[in-house]
N, C-alpha and C positions, 0 to 999 in steps of 0.2 A: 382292839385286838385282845383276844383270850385264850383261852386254853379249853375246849369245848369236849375233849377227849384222850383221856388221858389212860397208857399203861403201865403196870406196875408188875414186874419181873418176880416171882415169889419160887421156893425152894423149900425142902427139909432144912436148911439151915438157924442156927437160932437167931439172925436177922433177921430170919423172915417176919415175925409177928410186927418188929420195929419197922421195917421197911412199910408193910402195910400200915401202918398206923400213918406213916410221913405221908405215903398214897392217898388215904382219905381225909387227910388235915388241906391238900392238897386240891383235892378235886372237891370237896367242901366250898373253899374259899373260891374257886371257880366256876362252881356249880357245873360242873362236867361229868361224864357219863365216865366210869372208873372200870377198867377190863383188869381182874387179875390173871395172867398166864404165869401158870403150873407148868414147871419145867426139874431136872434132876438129872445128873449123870445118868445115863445110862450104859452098863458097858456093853461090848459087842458080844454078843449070844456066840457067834460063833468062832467067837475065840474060846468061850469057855464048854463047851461042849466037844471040842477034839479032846478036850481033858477029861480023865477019869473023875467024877464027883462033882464037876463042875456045874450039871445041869442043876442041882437042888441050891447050889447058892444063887446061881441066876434066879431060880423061879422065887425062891427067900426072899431077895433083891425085889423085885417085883411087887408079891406081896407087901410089905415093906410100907414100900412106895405109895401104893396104891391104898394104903393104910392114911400115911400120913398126909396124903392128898385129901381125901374126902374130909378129914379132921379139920385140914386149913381152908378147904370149901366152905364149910357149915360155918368155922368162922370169919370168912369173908363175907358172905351171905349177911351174916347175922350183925356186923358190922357196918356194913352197908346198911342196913336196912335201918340200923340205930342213928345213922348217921343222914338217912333219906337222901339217900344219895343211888341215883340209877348203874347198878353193877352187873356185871357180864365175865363169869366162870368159862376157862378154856385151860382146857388141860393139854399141853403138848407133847407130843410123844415122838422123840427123833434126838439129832445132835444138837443139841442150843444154839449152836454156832450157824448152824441152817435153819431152821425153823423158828428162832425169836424173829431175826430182821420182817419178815415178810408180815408179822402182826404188828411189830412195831412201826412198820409205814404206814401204817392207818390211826395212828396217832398223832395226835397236837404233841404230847409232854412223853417221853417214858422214862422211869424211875427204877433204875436197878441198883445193884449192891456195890461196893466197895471188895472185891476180893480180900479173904480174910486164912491164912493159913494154917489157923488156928483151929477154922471150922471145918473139917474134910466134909461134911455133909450141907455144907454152899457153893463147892465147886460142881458146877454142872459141865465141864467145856472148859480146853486151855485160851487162855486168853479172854475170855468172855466178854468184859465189857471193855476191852480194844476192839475186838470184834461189832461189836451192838457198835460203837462211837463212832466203827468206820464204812457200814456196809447199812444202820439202819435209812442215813437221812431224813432225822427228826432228831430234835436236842435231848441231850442225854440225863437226868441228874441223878448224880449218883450219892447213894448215903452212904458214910461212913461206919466202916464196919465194928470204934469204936466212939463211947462218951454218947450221951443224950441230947436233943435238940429240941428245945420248950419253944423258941420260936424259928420261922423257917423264911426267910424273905425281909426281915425288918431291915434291915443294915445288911448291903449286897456292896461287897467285891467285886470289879470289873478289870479285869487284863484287856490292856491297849497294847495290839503294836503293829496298827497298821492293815495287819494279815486279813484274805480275805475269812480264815476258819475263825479270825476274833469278831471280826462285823458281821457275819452269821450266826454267830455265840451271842448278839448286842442285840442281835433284831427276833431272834427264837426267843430272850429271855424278856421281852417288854413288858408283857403280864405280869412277870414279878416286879420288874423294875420302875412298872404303874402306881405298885402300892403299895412299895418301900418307904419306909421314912429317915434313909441315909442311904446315898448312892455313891460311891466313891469311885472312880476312875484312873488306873494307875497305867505310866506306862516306866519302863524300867530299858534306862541307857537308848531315850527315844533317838538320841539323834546320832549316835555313834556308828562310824563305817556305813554311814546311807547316804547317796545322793540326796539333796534337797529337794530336788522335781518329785519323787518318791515318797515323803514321807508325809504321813498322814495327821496331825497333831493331836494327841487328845481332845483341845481346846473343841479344836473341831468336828469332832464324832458326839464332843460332848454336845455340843449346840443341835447337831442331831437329836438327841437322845430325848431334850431339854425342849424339843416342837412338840413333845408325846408327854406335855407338863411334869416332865420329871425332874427336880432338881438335884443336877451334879457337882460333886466337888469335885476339882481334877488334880492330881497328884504326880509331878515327873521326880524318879529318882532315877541316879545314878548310883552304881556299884563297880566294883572292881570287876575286872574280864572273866575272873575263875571264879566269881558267884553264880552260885544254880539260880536263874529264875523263878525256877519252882517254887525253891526255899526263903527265898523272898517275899513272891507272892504269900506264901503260910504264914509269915510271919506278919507280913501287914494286917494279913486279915485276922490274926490273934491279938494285937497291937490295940486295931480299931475295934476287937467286939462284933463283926462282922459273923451272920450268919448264913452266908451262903458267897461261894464265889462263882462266877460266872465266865469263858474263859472259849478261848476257839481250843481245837484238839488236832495237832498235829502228826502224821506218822505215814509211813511210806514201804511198801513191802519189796523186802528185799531176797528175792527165790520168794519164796514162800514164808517165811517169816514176816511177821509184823514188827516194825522197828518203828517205837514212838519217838518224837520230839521228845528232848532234853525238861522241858518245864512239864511238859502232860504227865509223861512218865514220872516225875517226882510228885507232883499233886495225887496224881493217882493213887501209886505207894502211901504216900504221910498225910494225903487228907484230915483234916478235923474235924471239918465241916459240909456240909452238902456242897456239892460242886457242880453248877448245870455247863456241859460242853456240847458245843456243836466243831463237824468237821464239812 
């Protein structure tokens, strides 16, 4: 199993160049065909056009845009080609939130950002990669939007708890977890308030994991009740040196809103490290 096609989410934002670099360090080690889709807030034209003055900053906006698109083209292109790596340029023009999922289902891997508040020119879409996590169906990995990442896969983080979004998160990330050389396996308060017919062992996913020659360590903590798992999870994976966690993605819409699980939603926020999620 591999990763044969991989996309990589890119923006005016100053992640972007980093993000791309993870992309092609990525589809390198996989020898995979690497799609950058070109995406950017857009706002609505006809909000700003009942306003007096409004059409020149729209069309500004645009130029713009269409500026620093072709700039991150030529160096995706020219990256690619240093890297001989087979790449595929798509510029998308809509709401992110409706037009990323639809390219990212034709993908093995897709690698987006880490929301950064810092950057107003990396929000393209509220909520964006809750959105991508929950509507693309393909695993997500997302980079951190701060701190540098010299390796990417060596020593991998794994959330156990049973859930079907974590054993989907275990079987989307094998290709990394083929050619890891530290695998750790954590579950956290496994056996507390569960029936035992129910519950799934580590031990046990890990022997899974372990047919697909990977060797795992398997790790059970227990924490007190008003511990975040999230925060947890961060800390093991700063503890051990770990470069990537791996992790199912929980969350449920309520009206119209997106309301993440308790651990997603803090991983998300306080990430350190790349994080590949499946839901």
């Amino acid at each position: 199993m591999s990763y044969k096609s991989i996309l990589v989410q890119l923006d005016t934002g100053v992640h972007a160049h980093p993000r791309l670099e993870t992309a092609l360090r990525v589809a390198h080690q996989f020898h995979a065909r690497l799609t950058g889709l070109f995406t950017t807030y857009l706002p609505d034209p006809h909000a700003f056009f009942v306003m007096a003055g409004t059409a020149s900053y729209y069309a500004e906006h645009e130029r713009q845009r269409n500026e620093h698109g072709a700039a991150l083209e030529r160096l995706f292109h020219a990256e690619a080609a240093r890297a001989k790596i087979d790449g595929r340029w798509i510029a998308a023009a809509g709401y992110a939130n409706d037009v990323v999922p639809p390219y990212a289902r034709l993908a093995d891997l897709v690698i987006a950002g880490q929301a950064d508040p810092q950057d107003p020119e990396s929000f393209i879409a509220d909520q964006f990669a809750e959105h991508l996590l929950m509507s693309a169906g393909r695993p997500v990995l997302l980079v951190p939007a701060t701190g540098t990442h010299a390796t990417l896969g060596h020593r991998v983080l794994v959330a156990w708890d049973g859930s079907r979004e974590a054993t989907r998160a275990i079987h989307d990330a094998m290709p990394f977890l083929s050619h890891a050389a530290d695998v750790t396996l954590i579950t956290v308060n496994a056996t507390r308030n569960e029936p035992p017919s129910r519950r799934i062992p580590g031990a046990d996913i890990a022997l899974t994991i372990a047919r697909h020659g990977v060797k795992v360590n398997v790790r059970e903590l227990s924490v007190e009740n008003d511990a975040a798992i999230g925060d947890v999870l961060l800390s093991q994976a700063a503890e051990s040196g770990c470069d990537m966690i791996v992790m199912g993605a929980w969350a449920h819409s309520r009206l119209h809103e997106l309301v993440l699980g308790g651990a997603t939603r803090t991983v998300l926020k306080s990430m350190t490290v790349p994080v590949l999620l499946s839901h």
